[in-house]
C-alpha positions as CSV (number, residue, x, y, z in Angstrom):
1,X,182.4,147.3,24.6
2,X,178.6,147.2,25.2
3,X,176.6,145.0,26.6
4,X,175.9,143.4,24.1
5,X,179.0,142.0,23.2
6,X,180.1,141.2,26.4
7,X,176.8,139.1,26.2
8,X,178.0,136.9,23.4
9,X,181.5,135.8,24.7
10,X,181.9,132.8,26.3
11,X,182.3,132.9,29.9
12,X,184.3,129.7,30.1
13,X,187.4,129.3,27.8
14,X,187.2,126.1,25.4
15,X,190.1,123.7,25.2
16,X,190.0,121.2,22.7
17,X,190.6,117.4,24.2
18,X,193.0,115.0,22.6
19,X,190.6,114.4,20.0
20,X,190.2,117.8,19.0
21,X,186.7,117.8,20.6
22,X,185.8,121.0,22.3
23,X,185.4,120.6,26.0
24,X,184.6,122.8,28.4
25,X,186.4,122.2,31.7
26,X,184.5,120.7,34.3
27,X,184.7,120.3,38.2
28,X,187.0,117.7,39.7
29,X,184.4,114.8,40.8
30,X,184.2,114.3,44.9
31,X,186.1,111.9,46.3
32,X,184.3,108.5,46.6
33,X,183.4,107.5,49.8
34,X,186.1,105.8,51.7
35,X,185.6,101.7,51.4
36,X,184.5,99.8,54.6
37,X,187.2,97.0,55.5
38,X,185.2,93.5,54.9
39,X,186.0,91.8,58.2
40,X,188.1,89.1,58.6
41,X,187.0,85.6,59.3
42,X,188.4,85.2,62.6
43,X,186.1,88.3,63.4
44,X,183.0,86.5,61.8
45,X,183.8,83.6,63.5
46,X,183.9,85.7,67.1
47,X,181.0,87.3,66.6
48,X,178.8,84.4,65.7
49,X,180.1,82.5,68.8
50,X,179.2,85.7,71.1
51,X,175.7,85.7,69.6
52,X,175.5,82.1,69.4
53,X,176.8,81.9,73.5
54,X,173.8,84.8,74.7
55,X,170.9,82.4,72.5
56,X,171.8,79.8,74.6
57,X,171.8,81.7,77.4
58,X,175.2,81.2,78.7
59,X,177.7,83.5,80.8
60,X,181.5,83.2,79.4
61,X,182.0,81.2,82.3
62,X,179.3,78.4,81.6
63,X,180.2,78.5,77.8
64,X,183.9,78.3,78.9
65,X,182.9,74.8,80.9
66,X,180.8,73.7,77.9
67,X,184.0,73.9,76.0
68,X,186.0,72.3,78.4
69,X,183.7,69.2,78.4
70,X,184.2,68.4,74.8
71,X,187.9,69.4,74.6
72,X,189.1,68.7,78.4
73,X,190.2,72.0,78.7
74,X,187.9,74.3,80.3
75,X,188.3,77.9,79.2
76,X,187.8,80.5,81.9
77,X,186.2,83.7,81.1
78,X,188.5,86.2,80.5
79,X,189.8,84.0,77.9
80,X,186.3,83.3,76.4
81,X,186.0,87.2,76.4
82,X,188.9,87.2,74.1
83,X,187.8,84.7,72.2
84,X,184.2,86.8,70.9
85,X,186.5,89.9,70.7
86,X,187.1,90.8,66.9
87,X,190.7,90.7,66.3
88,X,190.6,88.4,69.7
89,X,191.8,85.2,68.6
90,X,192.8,83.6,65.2
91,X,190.4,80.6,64.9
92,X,192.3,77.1,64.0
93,X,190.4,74.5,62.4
94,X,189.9,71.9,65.3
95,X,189.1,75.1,67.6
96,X,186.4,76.0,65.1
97,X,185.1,72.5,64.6
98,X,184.8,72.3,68.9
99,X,183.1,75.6,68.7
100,X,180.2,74.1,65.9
101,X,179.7,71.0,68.0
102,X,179.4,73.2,71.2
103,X,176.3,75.5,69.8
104,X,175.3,72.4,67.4
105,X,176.2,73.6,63.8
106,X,178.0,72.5,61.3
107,X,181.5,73.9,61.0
108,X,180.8,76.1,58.0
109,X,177.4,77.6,59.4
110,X,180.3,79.7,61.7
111,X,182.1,81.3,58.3
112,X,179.1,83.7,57.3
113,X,178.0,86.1,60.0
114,X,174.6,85.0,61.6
115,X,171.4,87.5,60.7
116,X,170.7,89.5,64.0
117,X,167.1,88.4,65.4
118,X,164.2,90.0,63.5
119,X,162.5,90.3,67.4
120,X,164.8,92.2,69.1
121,X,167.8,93.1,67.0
122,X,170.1,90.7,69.3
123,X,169.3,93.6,72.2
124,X,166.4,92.8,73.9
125,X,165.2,95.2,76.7
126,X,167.4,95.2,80.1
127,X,166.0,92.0,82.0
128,X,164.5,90.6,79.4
129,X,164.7,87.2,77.7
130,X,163.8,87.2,73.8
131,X,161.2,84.8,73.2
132,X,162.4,84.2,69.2
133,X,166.3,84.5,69.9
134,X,166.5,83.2,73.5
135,X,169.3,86.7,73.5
136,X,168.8,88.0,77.3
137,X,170.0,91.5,78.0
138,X,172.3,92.0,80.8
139,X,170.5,93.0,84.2
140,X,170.9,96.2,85.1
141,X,173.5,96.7,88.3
């Protein structure tokens, strides 16, 4: 053979499809990228509570006694901890309806995460109070 003719074959083999279409066989497409789990709404629900608790400037502690004096059941912090922890706590109705009178919402305001602060991203600077937010960083030890 010259090099000619070895010029004029095809360098892939043609297969004809179902249809009797020619096809050329192509590479197997990449694997999409794996989905992102939509949290849950008990997780919405915690977060919202934890960012709602540092606006208004409260330790677990003080938001725990807040609770406590429109229930009449304080809840201490560890258990308030748990509470803002994703995955924490499942959320019942009346505890979600106590939580939305304690931070002054309506119930369903709680259901859809809350937009971080456009001033400091929710984080403001070590010692600091956000003057938009009211968020104020934990002092450094």
């Amino acid at each position: 053979m010259t090099a000619q003719t070895l010029a004029a074959e095809p360098a892939a083999p043609q297969h004809p499809d179902i249809h009797g279409n020619d096809t050329e066989q192509q590479p197997a497409p990449a694997d999409p990228a794996p989905a992102t789990e939509a949290p849950t709404l008990a997780a919405i629900i915690s977060a919202n509570v934890r960012v709602l608790r540092r606006r208004h400037r409260w330790t677990q502690a003080e938001a725990g006694q807040h609770w406590g004096e429109i229930t009449g059941r304080p809840m201490n912090a560890a258990t308030w901890s748990v509470a803002e922890r994703a995955g924490g706590r499942a959320w019942a109705a009346d505890d979600l309806a106590v939580a939305a009178q304690l931070f002054g919402l309506d119930p369903a305001d709680l259901l859809t995460p809350i937009g971080t602060c456009e001033q400091c991203g929710d984080q403001p600077p070590a010692g600091f109070i956000c003057s938009t937010c009211g968020a104020e960083a934990p002092r450094k030890a």
